[in-house]
C-alpha positions in Angstrom: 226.9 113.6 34.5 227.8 112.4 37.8 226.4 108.9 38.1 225.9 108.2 41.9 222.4 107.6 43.2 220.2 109.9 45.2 219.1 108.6 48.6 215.9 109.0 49.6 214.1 108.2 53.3 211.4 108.2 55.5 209.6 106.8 58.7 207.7 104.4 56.2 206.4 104.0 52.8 204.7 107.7 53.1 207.8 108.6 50.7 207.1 106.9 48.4 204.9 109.6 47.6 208.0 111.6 46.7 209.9 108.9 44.7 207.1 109.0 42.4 207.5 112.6 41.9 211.6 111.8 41.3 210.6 109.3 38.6 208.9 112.0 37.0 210.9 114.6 37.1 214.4 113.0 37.2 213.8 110.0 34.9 217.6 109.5 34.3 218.5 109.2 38.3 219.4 106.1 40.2 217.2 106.0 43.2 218.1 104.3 46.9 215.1 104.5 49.2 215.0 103.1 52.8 211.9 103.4 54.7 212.1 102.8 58.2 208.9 100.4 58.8 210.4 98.9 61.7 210.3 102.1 64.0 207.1 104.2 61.9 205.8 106.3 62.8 207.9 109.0 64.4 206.0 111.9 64.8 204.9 111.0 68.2 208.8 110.3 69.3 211.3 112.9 71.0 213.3 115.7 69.0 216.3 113.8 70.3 215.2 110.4 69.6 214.0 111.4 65.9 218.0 112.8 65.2 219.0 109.7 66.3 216.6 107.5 63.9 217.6 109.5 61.0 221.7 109.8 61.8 221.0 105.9 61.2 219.0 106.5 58.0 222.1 109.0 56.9 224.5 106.9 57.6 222.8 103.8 56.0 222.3 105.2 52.8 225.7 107.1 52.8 227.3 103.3 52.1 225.9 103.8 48.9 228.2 106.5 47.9 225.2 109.0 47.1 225.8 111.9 45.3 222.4 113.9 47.4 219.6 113.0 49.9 216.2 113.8 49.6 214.6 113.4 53.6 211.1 112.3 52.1 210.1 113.1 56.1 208.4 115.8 57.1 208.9 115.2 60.9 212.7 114.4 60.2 212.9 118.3 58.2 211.3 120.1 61.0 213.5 118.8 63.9 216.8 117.7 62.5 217.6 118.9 58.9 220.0 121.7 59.9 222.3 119.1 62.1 222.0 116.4 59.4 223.0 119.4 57.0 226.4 120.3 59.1 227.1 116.4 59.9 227.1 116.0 55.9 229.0 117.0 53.1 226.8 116.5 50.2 223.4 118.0 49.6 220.8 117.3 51.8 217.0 118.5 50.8 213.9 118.5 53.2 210.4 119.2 52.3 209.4 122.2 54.6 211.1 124.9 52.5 209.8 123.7 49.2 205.9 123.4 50.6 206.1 127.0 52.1 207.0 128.5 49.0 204.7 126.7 46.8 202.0 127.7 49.5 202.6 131.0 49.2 202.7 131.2 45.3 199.4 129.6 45.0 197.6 131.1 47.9 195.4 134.5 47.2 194.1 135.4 50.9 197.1 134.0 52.9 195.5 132.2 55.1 197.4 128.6 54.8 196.9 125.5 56.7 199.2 122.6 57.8 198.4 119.0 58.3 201.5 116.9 59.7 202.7 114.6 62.7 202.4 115.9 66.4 206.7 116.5 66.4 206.4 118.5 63.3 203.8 120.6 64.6 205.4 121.2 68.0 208.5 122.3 66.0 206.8 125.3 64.7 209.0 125.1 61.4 206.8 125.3 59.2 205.1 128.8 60.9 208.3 130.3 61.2 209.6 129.4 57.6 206.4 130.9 56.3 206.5 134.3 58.5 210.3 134.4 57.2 209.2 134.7 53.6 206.1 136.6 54.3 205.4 138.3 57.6 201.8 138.9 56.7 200.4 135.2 56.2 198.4 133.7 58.9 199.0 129.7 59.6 196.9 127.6 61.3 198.5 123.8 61.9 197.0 120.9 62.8 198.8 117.5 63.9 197.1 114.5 63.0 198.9 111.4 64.6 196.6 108.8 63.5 197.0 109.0 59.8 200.5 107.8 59.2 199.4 104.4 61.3 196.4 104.1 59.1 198.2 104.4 55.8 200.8 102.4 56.7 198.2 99.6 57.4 196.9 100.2 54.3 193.6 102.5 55.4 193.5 105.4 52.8 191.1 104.1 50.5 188.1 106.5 49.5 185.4 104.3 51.1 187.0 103.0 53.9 184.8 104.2 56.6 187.6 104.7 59.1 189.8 106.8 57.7 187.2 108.7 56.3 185.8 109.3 60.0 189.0 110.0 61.4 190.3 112.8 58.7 187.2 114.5 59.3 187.5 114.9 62.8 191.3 116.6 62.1 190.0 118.8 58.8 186.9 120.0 59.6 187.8 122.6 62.2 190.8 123.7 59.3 187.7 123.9 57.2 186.1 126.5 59.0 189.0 128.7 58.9 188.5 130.0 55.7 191.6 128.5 54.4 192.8 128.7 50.5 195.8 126.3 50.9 196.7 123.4 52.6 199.8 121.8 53.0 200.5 118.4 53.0 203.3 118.2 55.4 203.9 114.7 55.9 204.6 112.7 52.8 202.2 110.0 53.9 199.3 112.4 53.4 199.2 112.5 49.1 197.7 109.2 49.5 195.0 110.6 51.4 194.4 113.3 48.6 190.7 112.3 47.1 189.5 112.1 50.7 191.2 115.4 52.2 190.2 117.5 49.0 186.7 115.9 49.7 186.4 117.4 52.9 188.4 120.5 52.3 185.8 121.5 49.4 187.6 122.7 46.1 188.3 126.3 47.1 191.3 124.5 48.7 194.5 123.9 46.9 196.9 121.2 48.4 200.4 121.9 48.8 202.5 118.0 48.3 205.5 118.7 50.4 207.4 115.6 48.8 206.6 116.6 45.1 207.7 120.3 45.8 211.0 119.2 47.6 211.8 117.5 44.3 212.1 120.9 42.3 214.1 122.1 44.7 216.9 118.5 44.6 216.8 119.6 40.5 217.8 123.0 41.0 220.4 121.6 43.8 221.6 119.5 41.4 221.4 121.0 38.5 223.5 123.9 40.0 226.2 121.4 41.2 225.9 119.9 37.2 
């Protein structure tokens, strides 16, 4: 078994989220996670200006001799996984693939919704990857730049009036849309589960981008043995 640790990143402690997921599904893996607090959040940044944050991530965990990177960053995935991908020679996994596919297995009318910072939204990735497996579904995204500011300060209690207030005014219209699935599509978001399933009604099954992205590292590296 190769030895070498998996790097994992994101604009913050939202990917965390998905090193939980890595403790639970790859027990046996040495984990490296760098979350870059200093310049969250970066979903309100330029395409350009996110490469360039996450080229520094890469390269700072690449000291490390890694033997894989998980981007725990849904706004790093939709604007610069395939560069970071042909900059890199070891595997590199995002989180939009995994979430479309998961999406799509659970959901019954194909109506699926998407909840995720303002550059992943304007990247259209996660549209595009779900028309690419399925031509029929109809998507309906939503950015919601506030909530990666609030978690990060610590705001995603059940209770806590404000970020109650403020993930209503994002979900509700998605709740009229007679959605059956909603992705999670920044990794920040599963801390905001019991609220967002709250509002969303039960009907609605959430997608966790991060915990679906780590199926897809096992089978990576499972192929590579």
């Amino acid at each position: 078994m190769d030895m070498r640790p998996i790097g994992v990143f994101d604009s913050g402690l939202g990917g965390l989220t998905a090193v939980h997921s890595l403790w639970q599904i790859l027990p046996e893996e040495t984990l490296i996670y760098f979350g870059d607090t200093a310049r969250v959040p970066y979903g309100g940044r330029s395409r350009e200006t996110i490469l360039q944050y996450a080229r520094q991530d890469v390269r700072f965990l690449r000291s490390f001799d890694l033997k894989a990177i998980l981007i725990a960053c849904g706004t790093v995935t939709t604007t610069s996984l395939p560069t970071l991908r042909a900059e890199n020679d070891l595997p590199i996994v995002g989180v939009v693939e995994p979430a479309c596919r998961r999406a799509l297995a659970v959901s019954k009318n194909k109506r699926i919704g998407m909840i995720a910072t303002q550059a992943s939204v304007r990247s259209g990735a996660y549209e595009a990857t779900l028309r690419q497996m399925n031509p029929e579904v109809e998507v309906v995204c939503k950015a919601c730049p506030l909530l990666v500011p609030l978690v990060e300060n610590g705001r995603y209690q059940p209770g806590d009036a404000v970020i109650e207030t403020v993930a209503r005014e994002y979900l509700e219209p998605l709740r009229q849309e007679g959605l059956d699935v909603l992705i999670l599509g920044c990794t920040h978001y599963p801390l905001l589960t019991d609220i967002i399933r709250e509002i969303m009604g039960p009907e609605v099954s959430l997608v966790n981008a991060g915990a679906e992205s780590v199926h897809t590292l096992h089978d990576v590296l499972a192929r590579r043995q």
